[in-house]
C-alpha positions in Angstrom: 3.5 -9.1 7.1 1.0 -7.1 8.7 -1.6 -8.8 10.8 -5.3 -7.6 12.5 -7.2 -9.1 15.0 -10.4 -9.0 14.6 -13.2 -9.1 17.6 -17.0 -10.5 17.3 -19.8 -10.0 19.4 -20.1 -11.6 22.6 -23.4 -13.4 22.6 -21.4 -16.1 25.3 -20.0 -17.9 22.3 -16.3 -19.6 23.1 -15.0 -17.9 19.6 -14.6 -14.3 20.1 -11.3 -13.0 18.1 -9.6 -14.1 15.2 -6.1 -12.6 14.5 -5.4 -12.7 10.7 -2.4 -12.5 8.4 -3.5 -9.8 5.3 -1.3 -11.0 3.0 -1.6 -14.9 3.3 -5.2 -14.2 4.4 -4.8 -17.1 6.8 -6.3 -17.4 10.7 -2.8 -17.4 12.9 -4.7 -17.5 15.8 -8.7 -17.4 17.3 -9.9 -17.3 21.0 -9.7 -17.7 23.6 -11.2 -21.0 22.4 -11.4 -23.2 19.3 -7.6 -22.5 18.2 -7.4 -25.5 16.7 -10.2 -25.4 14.7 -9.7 -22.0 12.8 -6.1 -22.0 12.5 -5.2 -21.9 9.1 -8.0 -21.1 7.8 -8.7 -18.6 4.9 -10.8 -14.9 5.2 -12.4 -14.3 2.3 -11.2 -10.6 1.6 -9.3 -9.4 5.0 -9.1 -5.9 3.4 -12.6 -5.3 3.1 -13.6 -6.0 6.8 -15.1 -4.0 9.1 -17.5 -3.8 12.0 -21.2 -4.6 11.5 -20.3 -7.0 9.2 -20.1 -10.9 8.8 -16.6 -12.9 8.2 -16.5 -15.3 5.8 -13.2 -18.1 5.8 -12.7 -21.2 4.3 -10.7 -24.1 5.1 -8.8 -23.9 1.8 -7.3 -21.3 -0.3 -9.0 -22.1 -3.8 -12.9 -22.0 -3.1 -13.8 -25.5 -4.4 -17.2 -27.1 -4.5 -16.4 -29.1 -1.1 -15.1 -26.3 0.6 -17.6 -23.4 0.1 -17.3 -20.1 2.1 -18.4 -20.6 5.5 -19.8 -17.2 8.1 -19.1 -16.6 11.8 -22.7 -16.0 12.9 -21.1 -13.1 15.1 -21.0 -9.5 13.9 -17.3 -7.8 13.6 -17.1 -4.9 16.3 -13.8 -4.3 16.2 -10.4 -4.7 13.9 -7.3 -3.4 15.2 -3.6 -4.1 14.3 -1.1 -6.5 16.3 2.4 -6.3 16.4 
């Protein structure tokens, strides 16, 4: 199981990381705020992330018609690797 943690711009927002699992593509955790809201949820194509770019999650794993893709209106600048 290999996990990243991903880091967004700090514009003052309470969200500002998001450590992911790259095989489940699931949230494990986000901070330092907002835990509960983002845990569990999906990130559409962990592999292809990077900085200067957008995530996209979902609350489910199957993109369904209720559940579309939503963004974190932060820019990546960072993705590193966590124990």
């Amino acid at each position: 199981m290999r996990k990243i943690k991903v880091h967004f711009a700090d514009w003052g927002q309470d969200l500002l990381w998001f450590v992911v699992d790259t095989h489940t593509t699931q949230v494990t955790e986000a901070g330092p705020f907002h835990n509960e809201l983002y845990k569990g949820a999906y990130v559409f194509c962990p592999r292809t992330l990077r900085p200067g770019i957008y995530l996209d999650y979902s609350k489910t794993p199957i993109l369904e018609v209720n559940h579309p893709l939503e963004t974190i209106k932060y820019k990546i600048i960072k993705i590193e690797e966590v124990a």
